[in-house]
N, C-alpha and C positions, 0 to 999 in steps of 0.2 A: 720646578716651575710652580708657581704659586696659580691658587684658582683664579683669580681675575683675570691672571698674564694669558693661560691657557685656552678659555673661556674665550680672549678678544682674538686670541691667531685662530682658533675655529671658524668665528664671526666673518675674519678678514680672509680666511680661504675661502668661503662661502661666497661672501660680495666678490672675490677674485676670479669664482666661477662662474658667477651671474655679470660678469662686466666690471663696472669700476662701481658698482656699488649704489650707485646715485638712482641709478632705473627701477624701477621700480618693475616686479616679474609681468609676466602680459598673464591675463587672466586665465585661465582652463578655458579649454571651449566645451561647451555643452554636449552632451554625448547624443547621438544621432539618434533619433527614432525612428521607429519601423515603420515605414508606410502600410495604410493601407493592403496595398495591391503585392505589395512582397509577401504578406503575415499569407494572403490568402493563395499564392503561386504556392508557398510552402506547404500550406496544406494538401493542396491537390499533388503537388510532388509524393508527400506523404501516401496521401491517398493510394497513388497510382504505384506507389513503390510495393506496396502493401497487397494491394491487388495482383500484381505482377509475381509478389514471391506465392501467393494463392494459386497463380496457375501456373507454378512448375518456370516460371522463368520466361513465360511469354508474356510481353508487352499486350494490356487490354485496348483494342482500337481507337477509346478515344483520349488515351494516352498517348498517341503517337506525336513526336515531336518535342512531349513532355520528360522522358526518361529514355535511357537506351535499353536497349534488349541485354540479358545474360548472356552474353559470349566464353559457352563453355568449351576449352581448348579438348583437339580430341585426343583420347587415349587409348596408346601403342598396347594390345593385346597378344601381339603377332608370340610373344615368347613367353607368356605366362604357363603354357602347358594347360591339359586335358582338365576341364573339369570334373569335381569328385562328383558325385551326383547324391541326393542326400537321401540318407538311407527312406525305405516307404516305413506307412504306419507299424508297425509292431514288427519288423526286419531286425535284425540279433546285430547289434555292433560291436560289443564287446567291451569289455575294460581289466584291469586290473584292480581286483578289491583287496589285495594285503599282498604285501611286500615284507619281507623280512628278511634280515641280513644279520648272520653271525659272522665273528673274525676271530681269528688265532695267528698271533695274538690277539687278547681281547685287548690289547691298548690299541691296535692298530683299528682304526676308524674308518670304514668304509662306505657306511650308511648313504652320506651326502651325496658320493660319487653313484651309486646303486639308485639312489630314489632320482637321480638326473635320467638315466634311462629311462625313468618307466617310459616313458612316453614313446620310446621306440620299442621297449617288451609291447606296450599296446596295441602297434603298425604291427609288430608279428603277429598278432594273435587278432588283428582285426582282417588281412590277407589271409592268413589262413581261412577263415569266417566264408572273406569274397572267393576265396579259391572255393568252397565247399568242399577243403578236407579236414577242417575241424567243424566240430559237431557237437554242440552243447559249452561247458566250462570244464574246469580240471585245475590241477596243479603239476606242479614241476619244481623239482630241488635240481639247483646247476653249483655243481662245488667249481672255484675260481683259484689258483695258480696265482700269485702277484713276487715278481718279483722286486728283489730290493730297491731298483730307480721305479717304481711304481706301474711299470710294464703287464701287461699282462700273459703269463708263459702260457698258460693253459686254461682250458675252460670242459669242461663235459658234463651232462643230465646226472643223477646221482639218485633219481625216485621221482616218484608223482605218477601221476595218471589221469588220464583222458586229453591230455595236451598233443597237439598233431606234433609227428615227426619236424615237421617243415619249420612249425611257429618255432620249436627247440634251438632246432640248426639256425636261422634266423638270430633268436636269444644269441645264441654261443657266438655267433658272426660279430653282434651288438659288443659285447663283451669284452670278444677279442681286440677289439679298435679301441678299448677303455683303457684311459689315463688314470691310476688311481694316486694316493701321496704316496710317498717311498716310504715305505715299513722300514728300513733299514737292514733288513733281512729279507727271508723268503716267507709269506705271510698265504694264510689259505681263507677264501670267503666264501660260506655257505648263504646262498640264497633260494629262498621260498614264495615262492610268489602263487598267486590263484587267480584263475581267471573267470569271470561270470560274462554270460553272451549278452 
């Protein structure tokens, strides 16, 4: 199609969707401006919205009629369970400061799965704290059992000291429920961990 030819069916789609052509378009209308009395209801809306989140969600009195009040829906506590309560000033919580993880074989990678725990070595050793039968910090070596689908056969203490009895068996329970990758064999993991109050 040559450019004139295409050019004038453009033209003629154009006039074909404006009518037949001959009318000429009706003009834009002018775009509406803001009264007055709007520009300054806005502002006091402003105003009073502003004011309202200053006080926690209650409506100021001579905003009434201007804004609605926060209608904060209520929330079902009933099943959250006992709050922790948080520890007082200088009270020992505890942590885990060094985690270490040997494997044999050493191609067999355990690390990732070991450092996903700590978080529950730290609930052991932070109940023992709330029990008051551990006493200070320590450490603890727990040699680990994995068999070949990544199971865990065995777990038992292996050295360390100053670690409660309780926080160990807890460890070993942790342990016992752990998924590690399949060695493909029977695979042994020594872990070191130390605990400061």
């Amino acid at each position: 199609m040559r450019g004139g030819t295409w050019a004038a069916a453009i033209a003629f789609s154009i006039a074909a969707c404006n009518g037949d052509g001959a009318k000429p378009a009706a003009a834009p209308l002018p775009a509406p401006t803001p009264s007055a009395p709007s520009s300054a209801n806005a502002a006091m809306i402003e105003d009073c919205f502003l004011r309202m989140q200053m006080n926690y969600g209650t409506v100021p009195a001579d905003c009434t009629g201007v804004i609605e009040p926060v209608k904060i829906p209520p929330v079902d506590l009933s099943d959250a369970g006992p709050l922790t309560p948080a520890p007082a000033h200088g009270e020992a919580r505890g942590d885990v400061t060094r985690l270490k993880t040997t494997s044999e074989p050493a191609t067999f990678k355990a690390e990732r799965v070991v450092a996903s725990l700590r978080p529950r070595f730290r609930q052991c050793y932070r109940k023992a704290l709330d029990d008051k039968t551990q006493n200070g910090g320590g450490d603890v070596v727990i040699g680990v059992i994995v068999a070949a689908n990544g199971e865990v056969s065995g777990a038992a203490p292996h050295g360390g000291s100053g670690i409660a009895k309780g926080a160990i068996d807890c460890m070993i329970h942790v342990l016992k429920n752990a998924q590690f990758d399949a060695p493909g064999g029977v695979a042994t993991v020594l872990i070191e961990a130390t605990f400061t109050p």
